[in-house]
N, CA, C and O atoms as CSV, one atom per row, in Angstrom:
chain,resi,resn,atom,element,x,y,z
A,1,UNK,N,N,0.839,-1.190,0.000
A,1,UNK,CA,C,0.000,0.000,0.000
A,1,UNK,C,C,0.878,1.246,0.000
A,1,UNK,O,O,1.995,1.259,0.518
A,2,UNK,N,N,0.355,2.225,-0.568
A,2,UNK,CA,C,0.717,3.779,-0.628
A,2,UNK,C,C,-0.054,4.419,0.221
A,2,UNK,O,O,-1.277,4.284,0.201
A,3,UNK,N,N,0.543,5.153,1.027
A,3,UNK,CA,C,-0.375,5.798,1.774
A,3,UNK,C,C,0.418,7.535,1.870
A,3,UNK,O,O,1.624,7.640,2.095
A,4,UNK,N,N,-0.674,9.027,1.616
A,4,UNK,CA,C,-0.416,9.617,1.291
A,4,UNK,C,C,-0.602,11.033,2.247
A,4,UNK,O,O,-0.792,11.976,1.479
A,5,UNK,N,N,-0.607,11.438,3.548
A,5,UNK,CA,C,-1.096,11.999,4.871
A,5,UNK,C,C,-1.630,13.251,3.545
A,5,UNK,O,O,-1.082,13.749,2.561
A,6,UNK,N,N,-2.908,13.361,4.168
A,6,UNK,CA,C,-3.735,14.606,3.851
A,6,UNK,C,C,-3.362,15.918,4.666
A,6,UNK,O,O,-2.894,16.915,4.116
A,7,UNK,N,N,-3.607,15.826,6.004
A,7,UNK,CA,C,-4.029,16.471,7.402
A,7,UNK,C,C,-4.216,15.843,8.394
A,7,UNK,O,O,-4.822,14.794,8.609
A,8,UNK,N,N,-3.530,16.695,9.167
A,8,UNK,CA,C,-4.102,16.464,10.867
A,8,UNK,C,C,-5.303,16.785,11.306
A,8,UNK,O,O,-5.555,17.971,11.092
A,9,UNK,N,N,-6.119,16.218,11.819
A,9,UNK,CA,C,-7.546,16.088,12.499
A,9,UNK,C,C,-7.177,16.037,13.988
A,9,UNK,O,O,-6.733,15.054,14.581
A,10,UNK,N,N,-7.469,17.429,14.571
A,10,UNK,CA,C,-7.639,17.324,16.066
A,10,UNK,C,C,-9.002,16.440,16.749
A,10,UNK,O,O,-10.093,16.172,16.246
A,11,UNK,N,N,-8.529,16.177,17.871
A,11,UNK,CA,C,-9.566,15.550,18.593
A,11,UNK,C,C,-10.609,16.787,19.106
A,11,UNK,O,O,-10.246,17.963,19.094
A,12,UNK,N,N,-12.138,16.301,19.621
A,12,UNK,CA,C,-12.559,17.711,20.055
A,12,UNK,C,C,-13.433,16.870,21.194
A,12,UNK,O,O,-13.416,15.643,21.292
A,13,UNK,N,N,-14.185,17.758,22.017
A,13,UNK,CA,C,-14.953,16.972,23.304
A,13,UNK,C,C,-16.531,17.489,22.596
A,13,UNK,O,O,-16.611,18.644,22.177
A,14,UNK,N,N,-17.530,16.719,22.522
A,14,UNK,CA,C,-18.966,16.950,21.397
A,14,UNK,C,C,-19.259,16.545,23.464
A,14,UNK,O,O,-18.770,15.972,24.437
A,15,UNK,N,N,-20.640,17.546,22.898
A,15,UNK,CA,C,-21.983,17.361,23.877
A,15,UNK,C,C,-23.150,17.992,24.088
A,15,UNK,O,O,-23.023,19.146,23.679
A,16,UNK,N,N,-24.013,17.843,24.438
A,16,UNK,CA,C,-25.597,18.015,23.874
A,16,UNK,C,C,-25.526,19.870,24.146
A,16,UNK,O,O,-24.784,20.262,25.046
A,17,UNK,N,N,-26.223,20.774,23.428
A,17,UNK,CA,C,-26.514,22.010,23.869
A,17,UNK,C,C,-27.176,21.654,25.406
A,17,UNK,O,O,-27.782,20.663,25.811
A,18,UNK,N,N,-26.843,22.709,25.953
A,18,UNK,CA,C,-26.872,23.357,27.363
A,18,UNK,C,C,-26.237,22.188,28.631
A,18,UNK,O,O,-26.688,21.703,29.669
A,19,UNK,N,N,-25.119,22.102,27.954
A,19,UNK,CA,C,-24.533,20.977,28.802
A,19,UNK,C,C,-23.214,22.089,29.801
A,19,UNK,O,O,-22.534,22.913,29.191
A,20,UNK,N,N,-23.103,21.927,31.027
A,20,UNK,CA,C,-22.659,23.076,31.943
A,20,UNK,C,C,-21.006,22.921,31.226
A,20,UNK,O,O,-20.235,23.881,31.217
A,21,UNK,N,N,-20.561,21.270,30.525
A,21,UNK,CA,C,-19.537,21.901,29.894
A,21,UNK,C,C,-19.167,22.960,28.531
A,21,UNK,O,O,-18.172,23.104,27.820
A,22,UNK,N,N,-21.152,23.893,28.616
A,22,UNK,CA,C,-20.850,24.886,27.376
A,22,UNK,C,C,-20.173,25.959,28.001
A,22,UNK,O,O,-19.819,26.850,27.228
A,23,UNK,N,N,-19.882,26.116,29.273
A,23,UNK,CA,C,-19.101,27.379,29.361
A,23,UNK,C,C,-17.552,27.654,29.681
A,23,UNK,O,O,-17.085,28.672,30.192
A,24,UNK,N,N,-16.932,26.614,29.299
A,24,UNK,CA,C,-15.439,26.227,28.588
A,24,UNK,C,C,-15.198,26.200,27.277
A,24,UNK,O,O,-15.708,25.535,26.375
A,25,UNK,N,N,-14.286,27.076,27.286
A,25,UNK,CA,C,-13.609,27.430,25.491
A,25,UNK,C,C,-13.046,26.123,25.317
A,25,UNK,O,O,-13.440,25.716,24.224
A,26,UNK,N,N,-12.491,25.478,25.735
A,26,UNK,CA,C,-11.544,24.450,25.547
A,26,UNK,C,C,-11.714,23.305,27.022
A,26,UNK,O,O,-12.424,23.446,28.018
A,27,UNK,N,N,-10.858,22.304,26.695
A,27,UNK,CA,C,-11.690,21.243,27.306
A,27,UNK,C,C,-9.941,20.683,27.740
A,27,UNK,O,O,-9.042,20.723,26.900
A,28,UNK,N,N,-9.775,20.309,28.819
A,28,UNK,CA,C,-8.392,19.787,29.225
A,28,UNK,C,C,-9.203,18.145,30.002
A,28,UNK,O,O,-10.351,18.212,30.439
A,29,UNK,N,N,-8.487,16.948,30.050
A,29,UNK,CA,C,-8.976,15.890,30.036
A,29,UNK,C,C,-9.157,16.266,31.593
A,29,UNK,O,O,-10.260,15.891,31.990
A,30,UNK,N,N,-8.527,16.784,32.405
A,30,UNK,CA,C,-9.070,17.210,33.944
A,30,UNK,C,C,-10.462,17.666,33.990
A,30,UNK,O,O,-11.265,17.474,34.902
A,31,UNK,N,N,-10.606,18.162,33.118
A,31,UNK,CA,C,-12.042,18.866,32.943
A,31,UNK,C,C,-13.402,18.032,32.955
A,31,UNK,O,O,-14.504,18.399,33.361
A,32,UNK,N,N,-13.020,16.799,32.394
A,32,UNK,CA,C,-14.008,15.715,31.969
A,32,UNK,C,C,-13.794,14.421,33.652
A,32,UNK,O,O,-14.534,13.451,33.819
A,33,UNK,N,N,-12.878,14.732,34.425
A,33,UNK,CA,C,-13.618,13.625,35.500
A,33,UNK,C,C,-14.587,13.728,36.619
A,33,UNK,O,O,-14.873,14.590,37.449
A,34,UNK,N,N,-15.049,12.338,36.288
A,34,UNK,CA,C,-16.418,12.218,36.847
A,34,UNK,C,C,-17.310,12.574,36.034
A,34,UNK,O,O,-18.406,12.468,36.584
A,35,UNK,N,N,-17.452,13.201,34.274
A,35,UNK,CA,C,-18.658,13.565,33.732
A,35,UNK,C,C,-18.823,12.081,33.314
A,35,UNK,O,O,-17.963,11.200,33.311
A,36,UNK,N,N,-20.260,12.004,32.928
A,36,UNK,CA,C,-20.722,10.978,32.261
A,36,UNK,C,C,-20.389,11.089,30.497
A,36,UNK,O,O,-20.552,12.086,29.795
A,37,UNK,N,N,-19.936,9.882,30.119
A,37,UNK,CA,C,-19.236,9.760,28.614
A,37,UNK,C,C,-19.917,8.452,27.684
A,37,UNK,O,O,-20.102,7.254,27.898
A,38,UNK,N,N,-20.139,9.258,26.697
A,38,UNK,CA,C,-20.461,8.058,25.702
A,38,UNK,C,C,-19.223,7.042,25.044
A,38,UNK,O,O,-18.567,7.536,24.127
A,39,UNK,N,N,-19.008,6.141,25.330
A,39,UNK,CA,C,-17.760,5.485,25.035
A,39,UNK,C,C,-18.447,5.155,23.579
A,39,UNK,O,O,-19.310,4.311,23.339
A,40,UNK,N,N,-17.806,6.071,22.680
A,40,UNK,CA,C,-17.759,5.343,20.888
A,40,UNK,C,C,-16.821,3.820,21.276
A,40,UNK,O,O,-15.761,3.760,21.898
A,41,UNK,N,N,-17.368,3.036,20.866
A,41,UNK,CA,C,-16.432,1.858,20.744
A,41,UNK,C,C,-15.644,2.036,19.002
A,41,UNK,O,O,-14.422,2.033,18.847
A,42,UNK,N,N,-16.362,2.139,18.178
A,42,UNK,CA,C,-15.104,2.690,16.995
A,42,UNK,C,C,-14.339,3.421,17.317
A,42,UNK,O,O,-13.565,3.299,16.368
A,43,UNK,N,N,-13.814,4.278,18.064
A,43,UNK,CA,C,-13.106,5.279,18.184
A,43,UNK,C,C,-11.517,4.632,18.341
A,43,UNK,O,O,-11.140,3.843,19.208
A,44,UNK,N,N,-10.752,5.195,17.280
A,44,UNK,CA,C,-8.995,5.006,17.655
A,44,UNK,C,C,-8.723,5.019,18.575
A,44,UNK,O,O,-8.285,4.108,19.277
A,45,UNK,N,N,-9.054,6.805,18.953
A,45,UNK,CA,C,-8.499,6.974,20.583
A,45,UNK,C,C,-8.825,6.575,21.697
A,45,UNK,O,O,-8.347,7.207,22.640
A,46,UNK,N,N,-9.531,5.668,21.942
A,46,UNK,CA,C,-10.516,5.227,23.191
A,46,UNK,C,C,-9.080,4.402,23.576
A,46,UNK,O,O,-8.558,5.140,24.412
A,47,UNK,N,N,-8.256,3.323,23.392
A,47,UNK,CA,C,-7.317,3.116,24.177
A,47,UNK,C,C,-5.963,3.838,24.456
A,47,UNK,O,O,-5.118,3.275,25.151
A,48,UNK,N,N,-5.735,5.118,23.907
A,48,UNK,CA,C,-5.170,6.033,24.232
A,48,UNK,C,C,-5.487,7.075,25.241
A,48,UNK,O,O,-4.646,7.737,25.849
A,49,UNK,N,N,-7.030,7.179,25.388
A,49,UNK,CA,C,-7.501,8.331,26.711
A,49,UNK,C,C,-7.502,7.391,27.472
A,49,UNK,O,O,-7.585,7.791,28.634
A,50,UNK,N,N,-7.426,5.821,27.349
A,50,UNK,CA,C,-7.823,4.935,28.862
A,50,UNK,C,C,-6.170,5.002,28.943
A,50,UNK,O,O,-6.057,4.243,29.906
A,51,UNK,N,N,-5.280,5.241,28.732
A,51,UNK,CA,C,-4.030,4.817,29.358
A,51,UNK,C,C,-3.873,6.336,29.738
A,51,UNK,O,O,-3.883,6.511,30.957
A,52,UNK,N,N,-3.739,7.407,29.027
A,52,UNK,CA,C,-3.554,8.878,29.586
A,52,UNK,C,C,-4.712,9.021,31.239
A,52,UNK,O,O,-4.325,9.380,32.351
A,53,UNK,N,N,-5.734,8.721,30.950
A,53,UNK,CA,C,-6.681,8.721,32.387
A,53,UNK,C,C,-5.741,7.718,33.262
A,53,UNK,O,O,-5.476,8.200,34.364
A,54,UNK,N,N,-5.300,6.712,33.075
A,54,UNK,CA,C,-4.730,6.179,34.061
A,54,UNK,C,C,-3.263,6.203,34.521
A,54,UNK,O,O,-2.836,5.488,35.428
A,55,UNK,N,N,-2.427,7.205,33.726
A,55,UNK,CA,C,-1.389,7.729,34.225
A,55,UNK,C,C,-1.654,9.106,35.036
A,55,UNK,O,O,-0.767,9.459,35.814
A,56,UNK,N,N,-2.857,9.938,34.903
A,56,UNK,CA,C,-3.018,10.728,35.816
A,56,UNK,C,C,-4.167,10.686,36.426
A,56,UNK,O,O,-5.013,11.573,36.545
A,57,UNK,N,N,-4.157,9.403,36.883
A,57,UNK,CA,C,-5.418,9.027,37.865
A,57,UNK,C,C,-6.645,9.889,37.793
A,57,UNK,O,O,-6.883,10.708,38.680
A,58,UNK,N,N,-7.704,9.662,36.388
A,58,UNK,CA,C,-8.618,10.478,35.702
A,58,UNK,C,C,-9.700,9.306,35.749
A,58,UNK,O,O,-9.409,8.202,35.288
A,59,UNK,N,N,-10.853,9.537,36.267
A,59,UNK,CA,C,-11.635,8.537,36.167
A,59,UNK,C,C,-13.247,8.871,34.932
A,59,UNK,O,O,-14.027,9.823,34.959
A,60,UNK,N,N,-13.232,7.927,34.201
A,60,UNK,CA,C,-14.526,8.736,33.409
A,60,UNK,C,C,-14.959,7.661,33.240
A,60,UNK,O,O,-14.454,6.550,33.082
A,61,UNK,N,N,-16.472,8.248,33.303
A,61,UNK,CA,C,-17.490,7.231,34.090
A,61,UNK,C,C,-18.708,6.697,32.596
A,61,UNK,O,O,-19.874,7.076,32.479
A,62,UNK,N,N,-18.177,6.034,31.926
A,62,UNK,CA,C,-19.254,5.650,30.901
A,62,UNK,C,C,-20.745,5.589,30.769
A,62,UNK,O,O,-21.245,4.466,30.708
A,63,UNK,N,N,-21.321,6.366,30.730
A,63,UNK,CA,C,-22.703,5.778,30.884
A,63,UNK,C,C,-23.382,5.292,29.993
A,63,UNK,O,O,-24.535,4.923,30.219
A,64,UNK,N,N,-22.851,5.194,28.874
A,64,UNK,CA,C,-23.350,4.211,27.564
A,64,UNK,C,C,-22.331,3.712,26.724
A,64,UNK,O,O,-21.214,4.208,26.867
A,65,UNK,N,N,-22.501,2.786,25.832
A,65,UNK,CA,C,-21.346,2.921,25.090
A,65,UNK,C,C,-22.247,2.287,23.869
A,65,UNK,O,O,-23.099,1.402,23.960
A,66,UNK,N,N,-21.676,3.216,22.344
A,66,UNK,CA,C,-22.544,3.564,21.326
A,66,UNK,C,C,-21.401,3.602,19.969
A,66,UNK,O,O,-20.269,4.071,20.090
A,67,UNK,N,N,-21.939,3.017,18.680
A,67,UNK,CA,C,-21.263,3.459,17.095
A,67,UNK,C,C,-21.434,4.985,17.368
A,67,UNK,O,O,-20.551,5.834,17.499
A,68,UNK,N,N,-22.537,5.098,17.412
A,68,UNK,CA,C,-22.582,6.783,16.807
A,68,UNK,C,C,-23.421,7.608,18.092
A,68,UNK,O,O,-24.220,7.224,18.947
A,69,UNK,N,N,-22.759,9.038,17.733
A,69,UNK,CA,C,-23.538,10.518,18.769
A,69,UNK,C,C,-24.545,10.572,18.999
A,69,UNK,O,O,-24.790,11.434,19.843
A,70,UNK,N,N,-25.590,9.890,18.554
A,70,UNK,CA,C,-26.953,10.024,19.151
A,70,UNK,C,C,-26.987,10.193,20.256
A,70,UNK,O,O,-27.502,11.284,20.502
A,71,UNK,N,N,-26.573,9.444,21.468
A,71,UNK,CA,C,-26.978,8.717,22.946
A,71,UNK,C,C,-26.092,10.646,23.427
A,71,UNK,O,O,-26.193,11.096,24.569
A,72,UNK,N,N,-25.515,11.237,22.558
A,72,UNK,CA,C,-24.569,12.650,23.171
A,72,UNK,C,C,-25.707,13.448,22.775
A,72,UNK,O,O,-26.283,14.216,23.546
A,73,UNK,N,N,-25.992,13.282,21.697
A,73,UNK,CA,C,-27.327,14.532,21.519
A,73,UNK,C,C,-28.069,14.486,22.230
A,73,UNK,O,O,-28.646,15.572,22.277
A,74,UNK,N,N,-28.732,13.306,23.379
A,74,UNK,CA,C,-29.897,13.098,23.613
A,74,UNK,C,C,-29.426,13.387,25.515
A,74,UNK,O,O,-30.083,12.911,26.441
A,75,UNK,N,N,-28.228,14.217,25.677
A,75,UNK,CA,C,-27.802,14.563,26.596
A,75,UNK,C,C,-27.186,13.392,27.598
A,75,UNK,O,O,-27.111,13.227,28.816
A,76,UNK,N,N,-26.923,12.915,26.808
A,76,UNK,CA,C,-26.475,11.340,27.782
A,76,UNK,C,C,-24.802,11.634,28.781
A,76,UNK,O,O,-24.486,11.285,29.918
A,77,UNK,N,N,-24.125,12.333,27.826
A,77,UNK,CA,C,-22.588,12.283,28.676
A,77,UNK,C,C,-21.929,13.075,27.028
A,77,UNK,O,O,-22.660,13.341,26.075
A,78,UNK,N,N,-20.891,13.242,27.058
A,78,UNK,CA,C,-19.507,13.770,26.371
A,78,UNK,C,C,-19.174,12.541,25.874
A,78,UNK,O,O,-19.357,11.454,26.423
A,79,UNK,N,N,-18.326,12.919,24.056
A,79,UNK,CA,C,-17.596,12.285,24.009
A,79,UNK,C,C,-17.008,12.780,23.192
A,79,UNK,O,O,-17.357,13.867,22.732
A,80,UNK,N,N,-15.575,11.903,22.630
A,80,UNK,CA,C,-14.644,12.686,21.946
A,80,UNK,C,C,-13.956,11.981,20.796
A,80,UNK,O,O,-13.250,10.973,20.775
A,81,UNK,N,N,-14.398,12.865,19.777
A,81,UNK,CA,C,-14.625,12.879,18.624
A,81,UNK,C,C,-13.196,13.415,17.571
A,81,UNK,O,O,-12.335,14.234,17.892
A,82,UNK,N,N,-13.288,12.783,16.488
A,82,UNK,CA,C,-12.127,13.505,14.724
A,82,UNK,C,C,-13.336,15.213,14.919
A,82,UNK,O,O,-14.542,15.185,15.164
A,83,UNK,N,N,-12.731,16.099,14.770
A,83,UNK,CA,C,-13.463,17.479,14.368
A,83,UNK,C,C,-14.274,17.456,13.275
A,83,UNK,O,O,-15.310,18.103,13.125
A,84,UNK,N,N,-13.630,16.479,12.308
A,84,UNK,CA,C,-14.575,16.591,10.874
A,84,UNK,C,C,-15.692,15.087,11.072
A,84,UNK,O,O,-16.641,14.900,10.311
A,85,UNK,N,N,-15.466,14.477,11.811
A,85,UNK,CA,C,-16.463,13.583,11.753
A,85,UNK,C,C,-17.660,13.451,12.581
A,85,UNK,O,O,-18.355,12.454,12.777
A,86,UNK,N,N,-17.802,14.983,13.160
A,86,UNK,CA,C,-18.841,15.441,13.528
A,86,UNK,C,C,-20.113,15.638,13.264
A,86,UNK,O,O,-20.371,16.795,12.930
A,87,UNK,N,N,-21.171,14.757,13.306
A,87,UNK,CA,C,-22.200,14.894,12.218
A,87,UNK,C,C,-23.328,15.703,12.152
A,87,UNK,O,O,-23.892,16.426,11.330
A,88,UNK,N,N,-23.498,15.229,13.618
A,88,UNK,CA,C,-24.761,16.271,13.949
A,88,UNK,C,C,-24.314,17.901,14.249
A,88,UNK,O,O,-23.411,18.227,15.020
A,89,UNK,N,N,-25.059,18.727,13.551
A,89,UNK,CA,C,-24.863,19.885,13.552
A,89,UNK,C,C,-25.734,20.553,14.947
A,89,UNK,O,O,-25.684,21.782,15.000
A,90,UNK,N,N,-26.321,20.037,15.783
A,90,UNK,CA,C,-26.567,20.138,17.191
A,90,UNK,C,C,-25.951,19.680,17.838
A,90,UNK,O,O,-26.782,19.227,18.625
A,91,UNK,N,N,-24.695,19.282,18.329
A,91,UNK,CA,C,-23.838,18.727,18.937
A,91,UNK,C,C,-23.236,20.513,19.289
A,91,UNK,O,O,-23.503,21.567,18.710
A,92,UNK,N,N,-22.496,20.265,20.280
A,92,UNK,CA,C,-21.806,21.690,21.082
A,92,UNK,C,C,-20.264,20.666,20.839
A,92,UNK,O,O,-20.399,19.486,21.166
A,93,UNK,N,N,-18.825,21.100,20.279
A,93,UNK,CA,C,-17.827,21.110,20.854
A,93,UNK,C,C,-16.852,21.893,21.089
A,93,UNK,O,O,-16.864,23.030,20.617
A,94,UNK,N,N,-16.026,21.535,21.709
A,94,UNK,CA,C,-14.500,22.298,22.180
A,94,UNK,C,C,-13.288,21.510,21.707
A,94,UNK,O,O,-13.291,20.295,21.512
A,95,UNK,N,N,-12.395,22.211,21.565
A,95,UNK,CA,C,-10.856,21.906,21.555
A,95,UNK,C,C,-10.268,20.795,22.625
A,95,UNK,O,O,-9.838,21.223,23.696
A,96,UNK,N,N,-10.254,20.059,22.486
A,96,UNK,CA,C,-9.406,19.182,23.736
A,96,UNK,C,C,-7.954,19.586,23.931
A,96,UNK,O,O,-7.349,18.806,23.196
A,97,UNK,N,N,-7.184,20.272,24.440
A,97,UNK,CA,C,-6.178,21.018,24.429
A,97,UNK,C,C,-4.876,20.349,25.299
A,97,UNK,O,O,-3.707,20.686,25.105
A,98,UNK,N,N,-5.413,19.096,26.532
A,98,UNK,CA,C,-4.361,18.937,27.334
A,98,UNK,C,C,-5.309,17.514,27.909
A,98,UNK,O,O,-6.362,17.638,28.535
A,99,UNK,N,N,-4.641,16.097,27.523
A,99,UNK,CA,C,-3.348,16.266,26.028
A,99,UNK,C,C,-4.352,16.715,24.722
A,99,UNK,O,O,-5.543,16.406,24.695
A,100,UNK,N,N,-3.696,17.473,23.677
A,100,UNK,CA,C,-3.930,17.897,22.629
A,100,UNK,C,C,-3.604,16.380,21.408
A,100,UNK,O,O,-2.513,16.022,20.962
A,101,UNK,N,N,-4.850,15.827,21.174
A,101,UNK,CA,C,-4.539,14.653,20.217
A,101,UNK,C,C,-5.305,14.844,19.006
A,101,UNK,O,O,-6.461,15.259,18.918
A,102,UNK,N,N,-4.435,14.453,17.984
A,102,UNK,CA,C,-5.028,14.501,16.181
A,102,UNK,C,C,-4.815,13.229,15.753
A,102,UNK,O,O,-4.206,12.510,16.545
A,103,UNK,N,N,-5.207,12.676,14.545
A,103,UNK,CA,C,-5.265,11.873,14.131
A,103,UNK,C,C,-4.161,12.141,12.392
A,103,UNK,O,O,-4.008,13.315,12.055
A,104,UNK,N,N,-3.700,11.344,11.740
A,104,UNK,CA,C,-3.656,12.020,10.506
A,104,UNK,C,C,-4.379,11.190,9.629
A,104,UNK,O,O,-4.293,9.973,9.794
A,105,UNK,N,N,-5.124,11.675,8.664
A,105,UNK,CA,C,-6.201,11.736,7.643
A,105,UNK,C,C,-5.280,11.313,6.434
A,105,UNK,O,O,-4.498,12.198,6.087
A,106,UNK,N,N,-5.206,9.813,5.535
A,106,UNK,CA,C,-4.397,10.198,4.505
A,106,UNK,C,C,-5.181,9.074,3.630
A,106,UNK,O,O,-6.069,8.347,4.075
A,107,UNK,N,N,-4.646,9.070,2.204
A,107,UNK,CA,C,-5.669,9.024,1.178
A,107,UNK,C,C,-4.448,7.517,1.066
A,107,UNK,O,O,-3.320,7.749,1.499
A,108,UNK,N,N,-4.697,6.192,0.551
A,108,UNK,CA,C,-4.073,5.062,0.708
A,108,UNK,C,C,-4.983,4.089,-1.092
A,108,UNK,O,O,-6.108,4.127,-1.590
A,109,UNK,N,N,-4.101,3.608,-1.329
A,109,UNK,CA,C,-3.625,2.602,-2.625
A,109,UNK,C,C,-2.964,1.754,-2.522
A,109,UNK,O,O,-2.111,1.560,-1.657
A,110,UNK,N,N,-3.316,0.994,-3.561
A,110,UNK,CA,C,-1.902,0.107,-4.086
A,110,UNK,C,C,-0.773,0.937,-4.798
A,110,UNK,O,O,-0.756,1.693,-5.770
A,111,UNK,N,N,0.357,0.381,-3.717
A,111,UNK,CA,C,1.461,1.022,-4.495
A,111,UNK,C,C,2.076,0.157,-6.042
A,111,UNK,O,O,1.643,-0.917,-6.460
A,112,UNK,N,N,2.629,0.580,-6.360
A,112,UNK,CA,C,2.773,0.761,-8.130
A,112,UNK,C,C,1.767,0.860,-8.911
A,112,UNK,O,O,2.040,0.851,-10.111
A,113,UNK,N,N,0.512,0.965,-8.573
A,113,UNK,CA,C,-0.347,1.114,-9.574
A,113,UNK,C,C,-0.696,2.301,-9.895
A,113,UNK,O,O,-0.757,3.178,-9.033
A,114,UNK,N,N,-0.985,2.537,-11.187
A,114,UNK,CA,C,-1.214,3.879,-11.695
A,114,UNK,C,C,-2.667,3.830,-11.157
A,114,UNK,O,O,-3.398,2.897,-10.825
A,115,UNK,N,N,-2.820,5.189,-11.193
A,115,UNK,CA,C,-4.520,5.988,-10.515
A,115,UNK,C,C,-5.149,5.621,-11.863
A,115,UNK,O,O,-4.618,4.911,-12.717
A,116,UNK,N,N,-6.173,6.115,-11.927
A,116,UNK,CA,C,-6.968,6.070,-13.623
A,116,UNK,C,C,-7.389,7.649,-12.920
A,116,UNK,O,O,-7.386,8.066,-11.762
A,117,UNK,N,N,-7.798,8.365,-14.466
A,117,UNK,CA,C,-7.691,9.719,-14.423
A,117,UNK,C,C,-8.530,10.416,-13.234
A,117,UNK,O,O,-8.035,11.410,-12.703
A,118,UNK,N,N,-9.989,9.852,-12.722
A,118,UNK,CA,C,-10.672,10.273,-11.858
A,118,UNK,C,C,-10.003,10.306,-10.216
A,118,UNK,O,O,-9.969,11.206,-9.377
A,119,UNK,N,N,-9.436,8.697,-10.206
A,119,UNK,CA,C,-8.786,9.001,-9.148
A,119,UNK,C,C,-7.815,10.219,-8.613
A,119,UNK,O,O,-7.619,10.772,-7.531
A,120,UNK,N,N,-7.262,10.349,-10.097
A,120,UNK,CA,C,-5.760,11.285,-9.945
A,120,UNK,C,C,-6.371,12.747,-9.590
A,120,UNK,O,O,-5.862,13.514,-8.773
A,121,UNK,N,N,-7.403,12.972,-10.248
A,121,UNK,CA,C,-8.079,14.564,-10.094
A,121,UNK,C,C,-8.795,14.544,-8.778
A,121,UNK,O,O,-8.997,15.679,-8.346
A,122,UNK,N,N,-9.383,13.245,-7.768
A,122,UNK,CA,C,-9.717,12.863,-6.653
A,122,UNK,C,C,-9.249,13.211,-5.620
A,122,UNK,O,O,-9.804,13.687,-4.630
A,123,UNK,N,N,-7.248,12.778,-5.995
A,123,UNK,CA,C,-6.498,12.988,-4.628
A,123,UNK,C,C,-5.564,14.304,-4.647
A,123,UNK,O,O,-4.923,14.744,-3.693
A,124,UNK,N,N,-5.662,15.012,-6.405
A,124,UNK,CA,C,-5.397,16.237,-6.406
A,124,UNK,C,C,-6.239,17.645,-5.285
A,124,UNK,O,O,-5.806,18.672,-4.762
A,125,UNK,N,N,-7.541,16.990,-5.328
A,125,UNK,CA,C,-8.348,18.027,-4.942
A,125,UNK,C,C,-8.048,18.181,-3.718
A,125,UNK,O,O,-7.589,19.150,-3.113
A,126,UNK,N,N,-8.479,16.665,-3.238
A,126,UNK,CA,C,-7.840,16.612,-1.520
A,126,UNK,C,C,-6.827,17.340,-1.026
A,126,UNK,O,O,-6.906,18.021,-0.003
A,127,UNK,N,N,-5.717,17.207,-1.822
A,127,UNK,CA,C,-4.934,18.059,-1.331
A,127,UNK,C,C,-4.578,19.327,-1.586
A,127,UNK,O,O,-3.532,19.807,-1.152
A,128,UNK,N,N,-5.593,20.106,-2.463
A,128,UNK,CA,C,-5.671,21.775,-1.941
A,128,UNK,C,C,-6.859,22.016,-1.257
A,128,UNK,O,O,-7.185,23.203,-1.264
A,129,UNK,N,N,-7.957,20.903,-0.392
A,129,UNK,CA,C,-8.787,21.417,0.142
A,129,UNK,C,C,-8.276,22.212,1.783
A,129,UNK,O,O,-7.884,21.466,2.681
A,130,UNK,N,N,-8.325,23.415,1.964
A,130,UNK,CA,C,-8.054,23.860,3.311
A,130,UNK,C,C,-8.999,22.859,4.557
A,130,UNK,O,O,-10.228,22.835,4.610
A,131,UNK,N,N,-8.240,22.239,5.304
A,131,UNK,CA,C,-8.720,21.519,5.971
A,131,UNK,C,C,-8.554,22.513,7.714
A,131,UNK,O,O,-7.442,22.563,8.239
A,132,UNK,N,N,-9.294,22.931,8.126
A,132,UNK,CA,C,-9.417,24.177,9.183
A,132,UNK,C,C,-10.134,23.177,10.282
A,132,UNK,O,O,-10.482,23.614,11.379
């Protein structure tokens, strides 16, 4: 395989409007113990925040565990999310800032094979899209 990094995708903390964590600009993983959390089981980072919570003795308390944000819209707990794979446009998030984690986003093939023309204009685009 070829694999080709697009962008970095920060992590962000998603949770239902009028959740008391709307009045934080930014979200430090101290911030989140003891809230109630939707554990995405797809999620990459889910065994990376369980080892960071347990090097600084951070306890977060699952109260569901779900594929997708619904059970967060429906005010259930926080969880933490790619920025762009945010779906629901009623979801509230913040910056997760400390630790500050991204993912990188990259576009992947068979290596030696030529693209065919659609592909090639595909992964051209990708990479002048401003990814913010």
């Amino acid at each position: 395989m070829r694999a080709e990094p697009l962008y970095e995708e920060p992590y962000v903390v998603v949770f239902a409007p009028g959740h008391h964590l709307e009045r934080l600009a930014e979200m430090r993983l101290a911030d989140l113990a003891g809230e109630a959390c939707v554990d995405r089981l797809a999620c990459e980072f889910r065994e990376a925040v369980m080892a960071v919570c347990g090097e600084r003795r951070i306890e977060l308390y699952a109260s569901f565990r779900s594929e997708r944000e619904a059970m967060v819209l429906a005010g259930l707990g926080f969880a933490f999310m790619p920025r762009h794979s945010v779906r629901s446009s009623g979801l509230q998030q913040r910056p997760l800032v400390d630790p500050a984690v991204a993912r990188t986003v990259a576009v992947a093939d068979v290596r030696g094979r030529q693209r065919s023309p659609a592909a090639k204009l595909f992964v051209e685009d990708l990479r002048t899209f401003a990814w913010t």
